[in-house]
C-alpha positions in Angstrom: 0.0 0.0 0.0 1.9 3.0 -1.0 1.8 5.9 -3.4 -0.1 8.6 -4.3 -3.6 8.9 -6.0 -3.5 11.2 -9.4 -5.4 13.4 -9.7 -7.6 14.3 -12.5 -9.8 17.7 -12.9 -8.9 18.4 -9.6 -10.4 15.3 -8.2 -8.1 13.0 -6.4 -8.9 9.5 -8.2 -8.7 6.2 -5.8 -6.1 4.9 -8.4 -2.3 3.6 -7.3 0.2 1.7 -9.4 -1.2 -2.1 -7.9 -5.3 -1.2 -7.5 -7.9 1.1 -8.6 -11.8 1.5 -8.1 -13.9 0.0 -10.6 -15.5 2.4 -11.9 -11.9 3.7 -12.9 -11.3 0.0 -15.3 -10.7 0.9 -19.3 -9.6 4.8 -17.7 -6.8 3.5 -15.8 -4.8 0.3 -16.4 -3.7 -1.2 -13.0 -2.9 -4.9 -12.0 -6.4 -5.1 -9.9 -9.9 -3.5 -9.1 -11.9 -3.5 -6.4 -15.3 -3.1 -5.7 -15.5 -1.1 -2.3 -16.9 -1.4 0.8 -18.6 0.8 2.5 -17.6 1.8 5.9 -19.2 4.5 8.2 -16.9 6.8 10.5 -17.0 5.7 13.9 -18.5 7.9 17.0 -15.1 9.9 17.0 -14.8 10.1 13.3 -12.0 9.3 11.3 -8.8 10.5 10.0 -7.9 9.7 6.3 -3.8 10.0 5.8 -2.1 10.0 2.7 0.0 7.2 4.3 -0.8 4.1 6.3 1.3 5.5 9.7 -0.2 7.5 12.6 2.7 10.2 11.6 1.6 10.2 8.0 0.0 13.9 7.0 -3.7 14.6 7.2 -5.8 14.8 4.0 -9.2 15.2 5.3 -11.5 14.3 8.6 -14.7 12.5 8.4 -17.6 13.5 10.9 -19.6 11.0 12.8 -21.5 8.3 10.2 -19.8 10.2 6.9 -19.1 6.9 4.6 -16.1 6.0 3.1 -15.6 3.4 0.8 -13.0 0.9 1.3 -10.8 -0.8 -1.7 -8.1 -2.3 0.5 -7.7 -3.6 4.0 -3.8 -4.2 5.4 -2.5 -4.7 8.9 -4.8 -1.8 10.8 -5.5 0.4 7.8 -7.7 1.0 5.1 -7.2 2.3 1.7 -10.2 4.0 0.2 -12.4 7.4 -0.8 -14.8 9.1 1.1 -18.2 7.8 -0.7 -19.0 9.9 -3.7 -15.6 10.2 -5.6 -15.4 14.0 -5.1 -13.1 14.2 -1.8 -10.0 12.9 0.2 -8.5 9.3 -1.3 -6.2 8.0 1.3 -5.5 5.6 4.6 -7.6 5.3 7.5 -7.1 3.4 10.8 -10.1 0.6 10.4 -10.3 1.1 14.5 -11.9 4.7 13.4 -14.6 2.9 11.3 -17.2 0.5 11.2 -18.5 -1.8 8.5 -22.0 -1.7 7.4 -23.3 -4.8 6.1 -24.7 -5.0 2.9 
């Protein structure tokens, strides 16, 4: 899980070198997609980083119950976009969020 997510129009697409969102196959060429999962900010909210380490710069904050939708899942963190494809793309700490079942 490393690099950074290009950007295009502005948008920061949930794209790296190994995996890319779905909705991003025939746009961007990767190894593997992933369908997300969608995960809900915990009570305390959650902290997306542009790297999977506590000391890793913050990209955005979620509120309470905001979704984000998860493409990858290693060790503690998650690699995803807050739901809707128009906002942060980064790591979050999967203590900081809660699964909803489908």
């Amino acid at each position: 899980m490393t690099g950074p997510s290009p950007h295009a129009d502005g948008v920061q697409l949930p794209v790296r070198g190994d995996l890319a969102h779905i909705r991003l196959a025939g746009v961007h060429f990767v190894p593997h997609y992933a369908v997300p999962l969608t995960h809900r900010a915990g009570p305390l909210g959650a902290t997306i980083r542009n790297a999977a380490n506590e000391d890793a710069d913050v990209l955005a904050t979620l509120k309470p119950g905001s979704l984000f939708d998860v493409l990858e899942v290693a060790g503690n963190w998650a690699w995803g976009e807050v739901q809707g494809g128009h906002d942060a793309v980064g790591y979050v700490e999967m203590s900081q969020l809660v699964r909803i079942e489908p």
